[in-house]
N, C-alpha and C positions, 0 to 999 in steps of 0.2 A: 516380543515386548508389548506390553498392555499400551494402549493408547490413554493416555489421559482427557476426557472431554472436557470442552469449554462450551457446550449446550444444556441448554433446558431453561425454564421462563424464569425470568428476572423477574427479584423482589419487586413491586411495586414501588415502594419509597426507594430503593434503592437505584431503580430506573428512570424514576423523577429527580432524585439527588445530582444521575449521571447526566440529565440532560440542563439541567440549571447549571451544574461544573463546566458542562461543554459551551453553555451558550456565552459565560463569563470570560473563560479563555477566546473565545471566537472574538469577543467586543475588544478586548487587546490586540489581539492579528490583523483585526481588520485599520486598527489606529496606525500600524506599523505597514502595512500589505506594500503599499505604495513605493515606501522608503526600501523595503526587503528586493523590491523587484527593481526598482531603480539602480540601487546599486549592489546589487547580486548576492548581497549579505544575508546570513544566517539570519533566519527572525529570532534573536536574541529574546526577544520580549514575549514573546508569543510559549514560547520551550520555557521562555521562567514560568510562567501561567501556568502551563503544563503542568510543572513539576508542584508548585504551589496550592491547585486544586486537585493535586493528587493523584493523576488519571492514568498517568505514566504506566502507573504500576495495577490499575482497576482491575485487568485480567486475571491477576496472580490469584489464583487457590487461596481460599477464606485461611485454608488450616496452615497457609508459608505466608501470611499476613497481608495478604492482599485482598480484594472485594470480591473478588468473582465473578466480573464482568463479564458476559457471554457474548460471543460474536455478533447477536444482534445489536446487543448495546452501543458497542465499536464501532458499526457500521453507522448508525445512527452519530456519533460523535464525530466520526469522518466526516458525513454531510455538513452536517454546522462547521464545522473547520474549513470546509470545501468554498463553504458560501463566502469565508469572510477572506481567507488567504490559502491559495493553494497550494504553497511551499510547507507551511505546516500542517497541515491536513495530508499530505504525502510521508512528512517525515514520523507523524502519528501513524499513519498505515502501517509504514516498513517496520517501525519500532515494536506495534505490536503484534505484527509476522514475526519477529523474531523471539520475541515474549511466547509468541505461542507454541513455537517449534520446541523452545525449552521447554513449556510444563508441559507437553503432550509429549515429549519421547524423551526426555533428559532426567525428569524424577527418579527419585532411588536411590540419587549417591550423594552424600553428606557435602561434599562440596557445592555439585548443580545446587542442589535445592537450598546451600547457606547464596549462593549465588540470588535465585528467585527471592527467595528474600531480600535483600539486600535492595531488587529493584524495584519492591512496594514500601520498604523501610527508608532507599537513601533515594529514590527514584531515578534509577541510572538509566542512561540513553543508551539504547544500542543500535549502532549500525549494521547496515547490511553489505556486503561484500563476495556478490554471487557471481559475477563476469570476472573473464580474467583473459588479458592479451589477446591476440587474433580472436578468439572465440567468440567475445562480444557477447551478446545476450543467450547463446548456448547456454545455460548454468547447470546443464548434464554433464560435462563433459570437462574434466580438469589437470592441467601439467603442472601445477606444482602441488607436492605430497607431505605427508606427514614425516618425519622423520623424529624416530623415538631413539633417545639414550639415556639410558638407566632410568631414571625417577622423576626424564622430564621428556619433553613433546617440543619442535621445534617447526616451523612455517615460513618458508617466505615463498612469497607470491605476489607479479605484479598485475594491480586486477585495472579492467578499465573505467571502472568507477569507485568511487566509497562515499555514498549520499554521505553529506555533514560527518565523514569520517573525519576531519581536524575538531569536531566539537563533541562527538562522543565519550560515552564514558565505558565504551566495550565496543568488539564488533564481533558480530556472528559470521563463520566465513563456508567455504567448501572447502575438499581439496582431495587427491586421493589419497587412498586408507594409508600408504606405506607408500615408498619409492617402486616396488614391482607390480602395481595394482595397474589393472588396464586405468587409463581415460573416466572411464562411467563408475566404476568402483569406489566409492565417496565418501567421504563424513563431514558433517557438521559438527565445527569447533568453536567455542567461544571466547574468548580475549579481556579481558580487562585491558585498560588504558597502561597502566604501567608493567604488562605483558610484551609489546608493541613499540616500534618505531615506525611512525611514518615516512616514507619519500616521496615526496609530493611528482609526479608525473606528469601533469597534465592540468590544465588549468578548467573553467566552466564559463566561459562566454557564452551563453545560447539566450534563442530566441525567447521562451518562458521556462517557469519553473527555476529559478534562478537564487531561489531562496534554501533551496535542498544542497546547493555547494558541493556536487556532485565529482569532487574532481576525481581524476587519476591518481593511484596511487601506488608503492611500492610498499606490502607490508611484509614485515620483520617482527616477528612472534616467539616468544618460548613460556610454554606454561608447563603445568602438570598434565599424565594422562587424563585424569577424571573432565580435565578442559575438551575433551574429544567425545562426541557422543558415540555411546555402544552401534547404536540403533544405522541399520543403510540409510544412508541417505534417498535413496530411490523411495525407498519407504514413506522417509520425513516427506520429500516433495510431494507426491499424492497424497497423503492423507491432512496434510499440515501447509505446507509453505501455499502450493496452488490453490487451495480453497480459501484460505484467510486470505492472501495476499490479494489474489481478486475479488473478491469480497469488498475488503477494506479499499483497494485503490478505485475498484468501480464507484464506491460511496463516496470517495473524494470526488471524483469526476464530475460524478452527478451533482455534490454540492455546487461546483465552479460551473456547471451548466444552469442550476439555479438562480447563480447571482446573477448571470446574462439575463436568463428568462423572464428576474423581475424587475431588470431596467426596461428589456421589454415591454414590459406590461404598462409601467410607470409611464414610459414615452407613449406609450399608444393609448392609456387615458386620458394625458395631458394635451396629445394632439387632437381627441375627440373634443374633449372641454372647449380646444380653441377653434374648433368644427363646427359646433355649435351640435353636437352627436353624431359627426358625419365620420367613418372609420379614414384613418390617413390610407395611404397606398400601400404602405407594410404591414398592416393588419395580417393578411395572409401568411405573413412572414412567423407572424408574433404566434399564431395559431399551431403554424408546422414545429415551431419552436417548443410551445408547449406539450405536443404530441408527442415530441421526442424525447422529453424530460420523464414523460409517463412511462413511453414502454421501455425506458434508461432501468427506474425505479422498480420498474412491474419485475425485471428480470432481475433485479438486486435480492428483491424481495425473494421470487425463487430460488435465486441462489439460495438464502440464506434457510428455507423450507429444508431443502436436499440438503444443505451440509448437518442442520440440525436433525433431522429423521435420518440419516448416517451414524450422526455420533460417534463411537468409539471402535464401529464395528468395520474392522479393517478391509472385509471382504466387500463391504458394501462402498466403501471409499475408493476399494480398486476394481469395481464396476466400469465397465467400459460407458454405459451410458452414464453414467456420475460424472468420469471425467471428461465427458466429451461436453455435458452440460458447463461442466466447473469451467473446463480450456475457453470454451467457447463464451461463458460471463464477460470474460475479461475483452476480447475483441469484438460483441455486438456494442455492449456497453460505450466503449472508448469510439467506435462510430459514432454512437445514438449522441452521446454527448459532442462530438466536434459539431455534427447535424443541428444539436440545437443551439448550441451558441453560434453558429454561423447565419442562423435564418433567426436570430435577435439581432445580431450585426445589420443585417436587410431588414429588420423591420424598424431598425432606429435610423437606417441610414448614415446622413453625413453626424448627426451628434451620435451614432454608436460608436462610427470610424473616426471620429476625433481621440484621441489621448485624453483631454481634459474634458469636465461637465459630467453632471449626474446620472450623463444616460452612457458615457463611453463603457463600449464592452472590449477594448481593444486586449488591455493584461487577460481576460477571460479566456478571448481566444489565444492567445500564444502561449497561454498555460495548459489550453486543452489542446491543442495539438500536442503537447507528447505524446497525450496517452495512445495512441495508436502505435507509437515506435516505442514505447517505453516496454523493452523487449517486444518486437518488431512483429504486427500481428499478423503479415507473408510468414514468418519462421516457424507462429504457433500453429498456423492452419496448414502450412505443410506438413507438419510432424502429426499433426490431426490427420491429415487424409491418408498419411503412411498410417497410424493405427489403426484405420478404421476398414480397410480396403478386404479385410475376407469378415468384416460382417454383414451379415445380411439386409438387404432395405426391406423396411415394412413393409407388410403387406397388407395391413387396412391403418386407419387413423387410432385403431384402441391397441397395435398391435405394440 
């Protein structure tokens, strides 16, 4: 099956349109951040902005009425999201990993693609629903299956999370192909809202990130076949799910590493001002902090080089060095960033570790600690060092 690309440079105005849309939703998230993480709620306000500046749907194919936003655009909109609120900046990531999965391997058939439409014309949410039961962040590997009877497809699965699954307006899920498919044998299905029952399993008490309402779920699905993509799922994941997804969630990261960095900065001007130019004691801090922000973005930036000089070209997507680069974005990243909001924390000291004041970085860090578990970066780098084990190591630095 043809890969559908979401590469190549963005219109000019079209690129400046996206980042004026992004900065004006960011200024509503950032009004609500507080409230969203206080009390663990959806950022209602922030997803209306969304929908209202349109962006929802930016990705979709000019020609299924969407903008044709390229993954660098996205990435860059992550950031600004990132900075203001990190619940929505996350749940903008996932949405448009799922957005992408469909127009790159789901085009073709009259329903997907009245579907794609539909999410640049009504700008529907879609969740994601990739773990399920014991497995936990495995999302190769799936026990409940497709079951098909006559002229319809039926699901249930209970999975251990479904970000903002009670507010969606669809989920994209896994599951295997049929009831005799091994485990790994897979597809990606999509759902509309009145497809679906939820049962709620499990609630979301955690330490950040508490805005994405992450809970446990029990879903109960029946749609038509055409709701089941043709395409392996092993497929979708390398060339689609894993490159966007870390893409987009590394660019969240990095924005919420930003917003620490520039309390950072702010406190360590203000206390030179009251220095008389003298650096306070966390200066040092403030410096490592910024270092880590860099080589956060420096490697966002590559990423997004390699997946666009890739493009649609399947072989080159299932590159051992491609994916080893792509696996590996997602866990230096999610370092680089706890790295540097932790050494803004030290360099603001007691007003970083306060809760309140201008210079607290405390929701920073408890939103960026997920991202190192958020599928557990022990599970990706073992599965990394099992791929990688009868390749050979270089043997100069151009090799």
């Amino acid at each position: 099956m043809t890969i559908q690309p979401m590469t190549g440079p963005d219109d000019t105005a079209l690129a400046t349109d996206l980042t004026a849309r992004a900065a004006a939703v960011a200024a509503v998230a950032a009004l609500h951040a507080e409230a969203v993480d206080r009390d663990g709620r959806f950022p209602e306000e922030a997803v209306s902005a969304l929908k209202s500046q349109r962006l929802l749907g930016a990705a979709v194919p000019i020609e299924l009425g969407g903008e044709g936003a390229t993954i660098r655009a996205l990435a860059d909109i992550c950031y600004t999201l990132g900075r203001a609120c990190a619940s929505t900046a996350m749940i903008f990531a996932m949405h448009q990993t799922k957005v992408a999965c469909l127009t790159r391997h789901g085009r073709g058939d009259v329903w997907r693609d009245g579907l794609i439409r539909r999410i640049a014309d009504e700008q529907l949410l879609l969740a994601s629903s990739t773990t399920e039961g014991q497995g936990g962040g495995n999302v190769r590997s799936s026990a409940a299956a497709i079951e098909t009877d006559g002229a319809s497809v039926s699901l249930e699965r209970a999975a251990t999370v479904i970000s903002y699954g009670a507010q969606a307006d669809g989920v994209v899920t896994v599951a295997r192909r049929n009831a005799e498919a091994a485990a790994s044998d897979q597809v990606l299905c999509v759902f509309l809202k009145e497809d679906y029952v939820l049962e709620r399993l499990s609630g979301w008490e955690t330490l950040g990130m508490r805005g994405t309402c992450s809970s446990g779920f029990r879903l109960v699905a029946k749609g038509r076949p055409e709701q089941v993509l043709s395409a392996r799922y092993g497929d979708v994941h390398n060339q689609t799910m894993t490159p966007v997804s870390h893409i987009l969630w590394s660019s969240a990261w990095a924005g919420i590493a930003a917003s620490a960095v520039d309390r950072a900065q702010a406190f360590t001007r203000t206390a030179m001002r009251g220095a008389g130019g003298v650096a306070p004691p966390g200066a040092l801090h403030y410096a490592r902090a910024v270092s880590s922000l860099k080589q956060a973005r420096a490697l966002i930036v590559q990423g997004l080089d390699r997946f666009e000089a890739a493009g649609d070209d399947a072989t080159a997507l299932a590159a051992l060095d491609f994916q080893t680069a792509i696996t590996m974005l997602k866990v230096e990243v999610s370092e680089l960033a706890v790295a540097a909001v932790s050494s803004a924390l030290r360099a603001n000291g007691l007003a970083g570790y306060r809760q309140d004041g201008a210079f607290s970085v405390g929701r920073a860090l408890r939103d960026i600690l997920s991202a190192p578990i958020m599928i557990h970066n022990d599970r990706i780098v073992a599965n990394l060092a099992t791929a990688t084990l009868m390749s050979p190591v270089a043997a100069s630095l151009g090799a």
